[in-house]
Each structure stands twice: as structure tokens, then as C-alpha cells.
ZAGUKOL-967513 format. One record per residue (C-alpha): residue number from 1; z, y, x. Coordinates in steps of 0.2 Angstrom, whole numbers. Example, Ala and Ser with C-alpha at 12.3 -4.5 7.8 and 13.67 -1.06 7.14 Angstrom:
<i = 1 z = 39 y = -22 x = 62>;
<i = 2 z = 36 y = -5 x = 68>;
//
This chain:
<i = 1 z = 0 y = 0 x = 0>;
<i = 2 z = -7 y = 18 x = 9>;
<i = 3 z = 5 y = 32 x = 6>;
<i = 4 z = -11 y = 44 x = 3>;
<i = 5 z = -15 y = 32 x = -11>;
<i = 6 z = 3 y = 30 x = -20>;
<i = 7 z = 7 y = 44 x = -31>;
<i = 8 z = 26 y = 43 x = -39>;
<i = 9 z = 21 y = 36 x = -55>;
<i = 10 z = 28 y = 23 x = -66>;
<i = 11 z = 12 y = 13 x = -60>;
<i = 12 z = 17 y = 15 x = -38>;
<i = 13 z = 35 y = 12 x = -44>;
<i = 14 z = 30 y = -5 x = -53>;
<i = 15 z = 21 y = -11 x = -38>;
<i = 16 z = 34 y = -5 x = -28>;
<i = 17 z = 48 y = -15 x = -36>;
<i = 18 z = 36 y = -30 x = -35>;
<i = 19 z = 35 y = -27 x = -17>;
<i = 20 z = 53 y = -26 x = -11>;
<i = 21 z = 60 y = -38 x = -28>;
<i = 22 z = 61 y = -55 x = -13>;
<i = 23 z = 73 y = -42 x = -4>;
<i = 24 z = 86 y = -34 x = -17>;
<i = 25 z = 94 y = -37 x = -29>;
<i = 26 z = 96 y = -35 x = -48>;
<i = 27 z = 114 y = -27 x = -50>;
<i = 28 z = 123 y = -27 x = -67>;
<i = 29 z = 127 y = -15 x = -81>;
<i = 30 z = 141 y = -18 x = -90>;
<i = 31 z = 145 y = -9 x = -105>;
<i = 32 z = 165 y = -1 x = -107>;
<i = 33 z = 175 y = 8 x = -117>;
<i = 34 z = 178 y = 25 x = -117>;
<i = 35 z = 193 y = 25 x = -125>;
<i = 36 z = 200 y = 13 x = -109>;
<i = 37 z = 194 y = 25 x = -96>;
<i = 38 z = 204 y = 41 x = -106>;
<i = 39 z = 187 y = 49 x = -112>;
<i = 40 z = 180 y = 51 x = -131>;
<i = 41 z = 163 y = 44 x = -128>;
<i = 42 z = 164 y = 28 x = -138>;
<i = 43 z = 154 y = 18 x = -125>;
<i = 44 z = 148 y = 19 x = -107>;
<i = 45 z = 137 y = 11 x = -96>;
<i = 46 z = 140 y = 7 x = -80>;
<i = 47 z = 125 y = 3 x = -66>;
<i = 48 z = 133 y = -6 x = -51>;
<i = 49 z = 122 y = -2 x = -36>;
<i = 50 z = 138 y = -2 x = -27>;
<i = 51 z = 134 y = -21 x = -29>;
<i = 52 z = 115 y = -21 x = -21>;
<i = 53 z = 114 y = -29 x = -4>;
<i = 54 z = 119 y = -19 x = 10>;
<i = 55 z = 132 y = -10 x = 1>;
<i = 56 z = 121 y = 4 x = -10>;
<i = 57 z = 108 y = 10 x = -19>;
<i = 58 z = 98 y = 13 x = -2>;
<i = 59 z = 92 y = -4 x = 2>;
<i = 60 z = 78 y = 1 x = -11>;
<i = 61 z = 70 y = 14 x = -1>;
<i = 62 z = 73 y = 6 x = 15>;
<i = 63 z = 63 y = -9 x = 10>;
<i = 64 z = 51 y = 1 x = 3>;
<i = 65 z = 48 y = 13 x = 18>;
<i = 66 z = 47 y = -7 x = 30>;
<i = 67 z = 37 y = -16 x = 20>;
<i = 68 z = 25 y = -3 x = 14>;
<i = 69 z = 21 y = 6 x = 30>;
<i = 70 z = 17 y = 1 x = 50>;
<i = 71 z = 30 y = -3 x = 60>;
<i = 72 z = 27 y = 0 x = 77>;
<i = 73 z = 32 y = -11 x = 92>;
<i = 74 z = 46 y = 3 x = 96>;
<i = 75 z = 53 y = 0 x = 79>;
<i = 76 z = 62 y = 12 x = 66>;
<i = 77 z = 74 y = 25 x = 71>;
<i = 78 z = 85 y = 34 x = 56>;
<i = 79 z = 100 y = 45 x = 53>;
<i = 80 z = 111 y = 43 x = 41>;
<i = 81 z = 127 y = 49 x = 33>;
<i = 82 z = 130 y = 31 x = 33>;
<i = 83 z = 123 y = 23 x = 19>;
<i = 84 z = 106 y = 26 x = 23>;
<i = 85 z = 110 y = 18 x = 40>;
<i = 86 z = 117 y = 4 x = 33>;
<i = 87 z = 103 y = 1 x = 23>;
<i = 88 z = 89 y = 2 x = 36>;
<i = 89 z = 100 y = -8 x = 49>;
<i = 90 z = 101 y = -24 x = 35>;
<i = 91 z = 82 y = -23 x = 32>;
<i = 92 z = 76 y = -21 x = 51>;
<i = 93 z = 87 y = -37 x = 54>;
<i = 94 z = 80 y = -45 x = 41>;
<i = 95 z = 61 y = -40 x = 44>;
<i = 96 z = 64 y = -44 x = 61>;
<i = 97 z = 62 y = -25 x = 68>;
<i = 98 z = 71 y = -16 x = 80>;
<i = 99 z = 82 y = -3 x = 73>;
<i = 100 z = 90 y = 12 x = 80>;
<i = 101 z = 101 y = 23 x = 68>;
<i = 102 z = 111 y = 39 x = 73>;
<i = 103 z = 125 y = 44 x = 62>;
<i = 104 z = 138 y = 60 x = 64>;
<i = 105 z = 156 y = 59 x = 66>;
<i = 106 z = 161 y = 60 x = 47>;
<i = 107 z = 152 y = 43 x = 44>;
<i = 108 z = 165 y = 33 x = 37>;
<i = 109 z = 172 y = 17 x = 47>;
<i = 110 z = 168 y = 4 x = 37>;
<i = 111 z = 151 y = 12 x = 39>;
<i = 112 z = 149 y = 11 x = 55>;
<i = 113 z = 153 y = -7 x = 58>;
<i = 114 z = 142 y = -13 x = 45>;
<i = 115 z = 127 y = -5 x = 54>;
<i = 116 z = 135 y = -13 x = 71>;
<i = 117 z = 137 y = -31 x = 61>;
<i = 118 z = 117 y = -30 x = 55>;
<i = 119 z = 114 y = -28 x = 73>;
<i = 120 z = 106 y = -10 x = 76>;
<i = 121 z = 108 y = 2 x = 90>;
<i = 122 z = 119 y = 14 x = 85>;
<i = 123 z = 124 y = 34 x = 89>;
<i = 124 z = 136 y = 42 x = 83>;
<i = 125 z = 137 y = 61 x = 88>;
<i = 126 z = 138 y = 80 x = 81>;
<i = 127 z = 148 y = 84 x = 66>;
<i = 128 z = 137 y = 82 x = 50>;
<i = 129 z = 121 y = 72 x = 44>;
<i = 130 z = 110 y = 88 x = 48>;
<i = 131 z = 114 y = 85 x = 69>;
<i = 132 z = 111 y = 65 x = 67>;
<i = 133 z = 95 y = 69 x = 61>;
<i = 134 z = 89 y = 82 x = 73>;
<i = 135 z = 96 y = 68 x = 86>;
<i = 136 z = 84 y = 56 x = 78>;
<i = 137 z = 69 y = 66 x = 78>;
<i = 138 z = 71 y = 67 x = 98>;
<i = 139 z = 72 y = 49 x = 97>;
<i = 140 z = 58 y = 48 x = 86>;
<i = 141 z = 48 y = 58 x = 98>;
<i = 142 z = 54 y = 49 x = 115>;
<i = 143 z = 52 y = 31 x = 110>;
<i = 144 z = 39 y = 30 x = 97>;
<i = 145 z = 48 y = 23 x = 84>;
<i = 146 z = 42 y = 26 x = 65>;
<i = 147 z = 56 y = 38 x = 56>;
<i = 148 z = 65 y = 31 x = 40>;
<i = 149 z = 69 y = 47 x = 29>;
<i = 150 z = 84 y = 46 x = 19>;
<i = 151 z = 78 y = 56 x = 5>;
<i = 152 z = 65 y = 66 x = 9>;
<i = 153 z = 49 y = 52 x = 10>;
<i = 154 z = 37 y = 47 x = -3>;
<i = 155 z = 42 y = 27 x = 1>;
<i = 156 z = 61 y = 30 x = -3>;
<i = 157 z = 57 y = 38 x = -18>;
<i = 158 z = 49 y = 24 x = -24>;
<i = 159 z = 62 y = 13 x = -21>;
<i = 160 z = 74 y = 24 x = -28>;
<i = 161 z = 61 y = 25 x = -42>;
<i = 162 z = 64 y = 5 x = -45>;
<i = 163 z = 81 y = 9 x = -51>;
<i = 164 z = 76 y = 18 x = -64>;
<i = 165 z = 65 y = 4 x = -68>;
<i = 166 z = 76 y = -10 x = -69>;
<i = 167 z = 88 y = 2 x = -80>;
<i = 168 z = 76 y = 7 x = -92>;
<i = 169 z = 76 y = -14 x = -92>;
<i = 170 z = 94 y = -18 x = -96>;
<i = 171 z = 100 y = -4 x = -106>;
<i = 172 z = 87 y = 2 x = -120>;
<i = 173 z = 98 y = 14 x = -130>;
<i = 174 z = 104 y = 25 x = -116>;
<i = 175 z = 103 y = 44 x = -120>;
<i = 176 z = 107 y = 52 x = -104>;
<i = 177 z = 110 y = 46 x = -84>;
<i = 178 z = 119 y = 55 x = -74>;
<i = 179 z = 116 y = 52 x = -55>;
<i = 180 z = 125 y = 59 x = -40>;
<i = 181 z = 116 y = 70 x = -28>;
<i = 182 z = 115 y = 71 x = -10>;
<i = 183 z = 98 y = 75 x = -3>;
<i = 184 z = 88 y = 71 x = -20>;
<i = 185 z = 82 y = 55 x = -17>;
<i = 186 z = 89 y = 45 x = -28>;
<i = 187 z = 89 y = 58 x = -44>;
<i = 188 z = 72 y = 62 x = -40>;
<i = 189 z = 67 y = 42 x = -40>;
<i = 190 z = 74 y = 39 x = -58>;
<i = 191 z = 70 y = 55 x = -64>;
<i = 192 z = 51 y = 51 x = -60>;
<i = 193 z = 54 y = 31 x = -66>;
<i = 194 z = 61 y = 43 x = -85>;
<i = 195 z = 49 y = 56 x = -84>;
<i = 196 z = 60 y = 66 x = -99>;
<i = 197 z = 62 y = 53 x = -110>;
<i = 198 z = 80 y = 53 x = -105>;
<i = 199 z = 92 y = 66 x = -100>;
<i = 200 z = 94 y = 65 x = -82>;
<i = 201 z = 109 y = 76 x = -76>;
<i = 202 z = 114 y = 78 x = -57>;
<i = 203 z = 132 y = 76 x = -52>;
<i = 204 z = 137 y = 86 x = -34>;
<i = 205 z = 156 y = 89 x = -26>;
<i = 206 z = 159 y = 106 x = -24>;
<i = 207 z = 160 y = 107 x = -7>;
<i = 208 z = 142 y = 102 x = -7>;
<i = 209 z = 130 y = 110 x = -20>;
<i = 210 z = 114 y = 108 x = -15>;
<i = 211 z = 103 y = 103 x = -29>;
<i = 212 z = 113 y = 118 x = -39>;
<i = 213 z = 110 y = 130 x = -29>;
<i = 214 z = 91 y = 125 x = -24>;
<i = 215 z = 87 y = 126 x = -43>;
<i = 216 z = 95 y = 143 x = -44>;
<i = 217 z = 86 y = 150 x = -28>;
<i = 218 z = 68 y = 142 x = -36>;
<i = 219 z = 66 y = 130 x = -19>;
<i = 220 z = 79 y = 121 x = -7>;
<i = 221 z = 91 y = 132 x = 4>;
<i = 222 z = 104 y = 127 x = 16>;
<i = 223 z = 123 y = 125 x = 7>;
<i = 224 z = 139 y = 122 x = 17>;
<i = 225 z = 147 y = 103 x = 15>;
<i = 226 z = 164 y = 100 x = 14>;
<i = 227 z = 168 y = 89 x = 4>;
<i = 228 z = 177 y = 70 x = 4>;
<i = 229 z = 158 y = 62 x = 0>;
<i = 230 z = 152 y = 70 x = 16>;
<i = 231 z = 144 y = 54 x = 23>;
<i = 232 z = 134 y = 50 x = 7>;
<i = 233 z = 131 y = 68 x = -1>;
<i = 234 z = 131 y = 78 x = 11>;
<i = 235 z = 114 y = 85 x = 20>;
<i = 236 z = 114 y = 104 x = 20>;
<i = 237 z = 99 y = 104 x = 6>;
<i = 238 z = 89 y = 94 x = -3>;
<i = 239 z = 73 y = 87 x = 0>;
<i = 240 z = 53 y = 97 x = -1>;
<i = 241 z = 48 y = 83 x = -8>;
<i = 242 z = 64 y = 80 x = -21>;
<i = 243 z = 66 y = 97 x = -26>;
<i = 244 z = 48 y = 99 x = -37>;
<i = 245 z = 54 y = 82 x = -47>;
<i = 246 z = 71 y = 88 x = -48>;
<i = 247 z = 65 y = 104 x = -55>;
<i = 248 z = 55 y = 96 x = -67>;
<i = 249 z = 64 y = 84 x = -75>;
<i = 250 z = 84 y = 87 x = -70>;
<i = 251 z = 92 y = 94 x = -88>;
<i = 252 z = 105 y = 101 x = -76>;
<i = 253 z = 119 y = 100 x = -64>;
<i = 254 z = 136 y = 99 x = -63>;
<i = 255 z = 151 y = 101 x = -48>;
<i = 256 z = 166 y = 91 x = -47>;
<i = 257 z = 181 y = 93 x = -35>;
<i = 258 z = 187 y = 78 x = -18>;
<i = 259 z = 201 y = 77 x = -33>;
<i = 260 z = 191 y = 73 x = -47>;
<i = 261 z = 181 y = 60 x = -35>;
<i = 262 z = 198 y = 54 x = -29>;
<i = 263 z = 206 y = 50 x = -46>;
<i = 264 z = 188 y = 44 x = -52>;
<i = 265 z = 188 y = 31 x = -38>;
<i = 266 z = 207 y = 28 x = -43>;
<i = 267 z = 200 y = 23 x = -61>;
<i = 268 z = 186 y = 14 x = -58>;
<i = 269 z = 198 y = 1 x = -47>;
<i = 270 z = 210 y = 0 x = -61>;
<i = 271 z = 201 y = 1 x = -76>;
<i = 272 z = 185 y = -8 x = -74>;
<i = 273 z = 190 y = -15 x = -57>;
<i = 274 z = 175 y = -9 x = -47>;
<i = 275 z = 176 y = -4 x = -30>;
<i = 276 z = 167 y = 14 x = -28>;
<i = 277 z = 167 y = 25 x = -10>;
<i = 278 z = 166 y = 46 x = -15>;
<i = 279 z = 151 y = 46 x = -16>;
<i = 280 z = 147 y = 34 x = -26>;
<i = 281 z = 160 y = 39 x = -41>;
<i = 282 z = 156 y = 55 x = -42>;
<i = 283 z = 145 y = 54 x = -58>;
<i = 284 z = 160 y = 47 x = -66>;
<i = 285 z = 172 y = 58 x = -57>;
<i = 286 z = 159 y = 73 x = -70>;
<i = 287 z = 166 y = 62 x = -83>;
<i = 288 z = 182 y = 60 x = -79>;
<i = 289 z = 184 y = 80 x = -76>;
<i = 290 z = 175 y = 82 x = -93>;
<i = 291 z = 163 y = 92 x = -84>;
<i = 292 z = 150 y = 83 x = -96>;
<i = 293 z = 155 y = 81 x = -111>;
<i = 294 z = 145 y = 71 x = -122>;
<i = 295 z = 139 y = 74 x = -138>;
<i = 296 z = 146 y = 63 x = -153>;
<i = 297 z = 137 y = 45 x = -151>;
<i = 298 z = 127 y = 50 x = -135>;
<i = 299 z = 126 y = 34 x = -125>;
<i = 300 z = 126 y = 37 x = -106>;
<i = 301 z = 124 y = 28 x = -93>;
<i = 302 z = 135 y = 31 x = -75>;
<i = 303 z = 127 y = 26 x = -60>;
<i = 304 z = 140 y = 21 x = -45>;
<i = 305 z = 129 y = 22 x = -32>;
<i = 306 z = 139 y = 15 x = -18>;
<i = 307 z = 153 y = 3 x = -14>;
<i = 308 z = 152 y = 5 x = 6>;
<i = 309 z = 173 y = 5 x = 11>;
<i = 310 z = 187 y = -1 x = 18>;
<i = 311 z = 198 y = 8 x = 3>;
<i = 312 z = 204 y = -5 x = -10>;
<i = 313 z = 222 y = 5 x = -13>;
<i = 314 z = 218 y = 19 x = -18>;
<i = 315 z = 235 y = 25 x = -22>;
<i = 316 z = 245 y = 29 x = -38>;
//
């Protein structure tokens, strides 16, 4: 499949999840009730890509990108909060392909040692996702290696895009989605896969608003990241290529608090008993804050996104 002839449509994103289907997996929804998580929508539905291979969502895009492009004899090289590491790491020991991943300091532990475990060369230097990536485009340039985005690449959108594809699947009656946001990649994949026929409604931290602020400026700009999801939302701004599908189709976007995200972790474990790192319950954590507030019998679906930690306690 040639990039120049694969246009995000539900047609590429089809053919794309027929492509990388030997090499994910299908992961659940299950349905709870609103009432046991403390909310008023009467039902919710959960999508579990914290239980997709590798930890995340990402391993979509990372097949995609390995199996749809050339992989040259130097490899792939890709930087990475973490998860995105994680992701390219599992596929290039899988495919057989070397792999080289730079990550900053704020990548998370149990991070980093699963990019070590799945056998990758791994750097770990400057402060944020922004200086691992700058590293990795000197790499790139050095070595030869063919550069894995972790948003900002029409293969990754694609594979994001098969998420959409597989919910639109397993949960019929859905009304809205909302999906955490880091550099767009994910949001803009399912918003493509939906193409308006469901509300599709971003979910930042505070400390990191990028898709909020790029629709209020008309185009992406540069955002500071503090924020306790760091190493999975935290690029300074979102994608060129994200932003125009995030534009189009995004209903909107809404910012939750690290202590929003904390106790939506907190009630994921002891409610539905799902294991979720920041980034991947902050579309809950919009929830849970009441920062969306559904409308009497709106069905909406929660994507946790994530489940790469070491966390289980997650305290009272």
C-alpha cells in the first residue's frame, strides 16, 4: 500500500485493519453503569485499548507505519513519550527490524523497561517528548533509519483510524466518544473512521491543551506541558496533519485537572477494576469531573487508551 495512494477514508482504513488484524488485537467493550461509577448517565461504554498488545492503543499505528511502508536495512528509529516507543519496539521485534527509540526523562518506568524487554535500543535524554524527538531526527539523519511518527504520519492515522472501525463494530447505539488527546493521532483516526455521524469530543489535562488552544488560534501552536500524563499527552502541539481532521470533525474540547485524572484512575481500579496510566483515564477523568455532561439518554462511549504502569494502588 503507497502512502501517495492512501487517502484517510473509511475505504484505506478498511484495508488497513485487514493489514495489521494477524498483529493486534480486538480489545473489549463492556458496557457499565453510571450510577456505580457516581455519574447520571444511565449507561457507559468502556473501549479497553489499555488491553491491546503492547500496552496501548499505539500498536495500531506502529503496525501500520512497518508493514505498510519500506523498512530500510538501518531499521526504524522513534521517539516517544513512551507509549509510542513501546509500541514500535514490540512490532520491530516482532517483524524482525531493528529498532531504535529515544524517550525523555518524564517517560514513566514501567515504560521504559518494556521498550528494553521487546529488545530496542533505547535513549533516554532531555526533559520532554519535543527533545526526544529532535534527538531522533539526528538519528534519523545519521543512520538511515526510516522515522516512525507518533502522531503526525498518514500510516498512524490509519491505524488509529481502525479503532474507530472496530467500535463502530461492537457498539451500534453509541451517541458520542470521547478520546484523550495528545498530539491528535488518535482523535483524528476515529474521527476520520465517524466522519460526523457521532460526536467525537477531545479530552486534554490542563497542563497540556494543545488541541484547545490549536482550534482557538485556527492552526497548531506550541502550549506548555505540565501535567501528570506527560509521557502520553504531552507533545507541545498537535499534529499538521491531525489538526485539519480535528477541525473538521471534533464537536469540541474539554480540560481536566492531574486530580481529576488521579481519582479517575482511582475509579476505574475500584469500580470496573481496569488498570488505566494518566493518560489513558483522562476521558473518563471529563466524566468523572462532570466536565461533560451528557444529555438525558445520550450513550457514550470512553476510550482508555492506555494501561502501560507499574501503579496497581492507587491509593484511597
Amino acid at each position: 500500500m503507497h502512502v501517495a495512494q492512501t487517502p484517510i477514508s473509511r475505504d484505506s482504513i478498511a484495508a488497513t485493519a485487514r493489514l495489521i488484524a494477524p498483529h493486534v488485537r480486538r480489545t473489549p467493550v463492556i458496557d457499565v453503569r453510571g450510577e456505580d461509577l457516581g455519574l447520571l448517565a444511565s449507561t457507559l461504554t468502556l473501549k479497553l485499548e489499555s488491553l491491546q498488545r503492547a500496552g496501548s492503543f499505539k500498536a495500531r499505528g506502529a503496525f501500520a507505519n512497518l508493514l505498510m511502508r519500506t523498512v530500510p536495512e538501518a531499521g526504524v528509529v522513534a521517539a516517544s513519550g513512551g507509549n509510542h516507543g513501546v509500541a514500535v519496539a514490540f512490532a520491530a521485534r516482532e517483524l524482525g527490524v531493528p529498532a531504535t527509540v529515544f524517550v525523555p526523562t518524564i517517560s514513566s518506568p514501567a515504560k521504559i523497561e518494556r521498550i528494553r524487554e521487546y529488545g530496542a535500543k533505547l535513549i533516554v535524554g532531555g526533559e520532554l517528548y519535543a527533545d526526544a524527538l529532535a534527538a531522533s531526527e539526528t538519528w534519523r539523519a545519521e543512520s538511515g533509519a526510516m522515522a516512525v511518527h507518533a502522531f503526525d504520519a498518514l500510516e498512524t492515522i490509519l491505524g488509529t483510524g481502525t479503532l474507530g472501525m472496530e467500535l463502530a463494530e461492537q457498539a451500534h447505539d453509541i451517541d458520542t466518544v470521547l478520546v484523550p488527546v495528545g498530539g491528535g493521532g488518535l482523535i483524528a483516526g476515529i474521527a476520520s473512521w465517524f466522519a460526523g455521524s457521532v460526536k467525537i469530543v477531545g479530552v486534554e489535562p490542563e497542563g497540556a491543551p494543545k488541541l484547545a488552544r490549536a482550534l482557538e488560534a485556527g492552526g497548531p501552536v506550541d502550549t506548555p506541558v505540565e501535567t501528570i500524563a506527560a509521557d502520553s499527552l504531552g507533545p507541545r502541539r498537535v499534529g499538521e496533519l491531525t489538526f485539519p481532521i480535528a477541525q473538521r470533525y471534533v464537536d469540541h474540547v474539554v480540560l481536566v485537572s492531574d486530580d481529576h485524572i488521579r481519582a479517575a484512575q482511582r475509579s476505574l481500579w475500584k469500580e470496573v477494576t481496569v488498570v488505566a496510566e494518566p493518560g489513558g483515564a483522562a476521558a473518563y477523568a471529563a466524566l468523572l469531573a462532570q466536565h461533560y455532561q451528557p444529555a438525558a439518554g445520550e450513550r457514550v462511549c470512553i476510550l482508555v487508551s492506555g494501561g502501560n504502569t507499574t501503579a496497581v494502588d492507587f491509593g484511597t
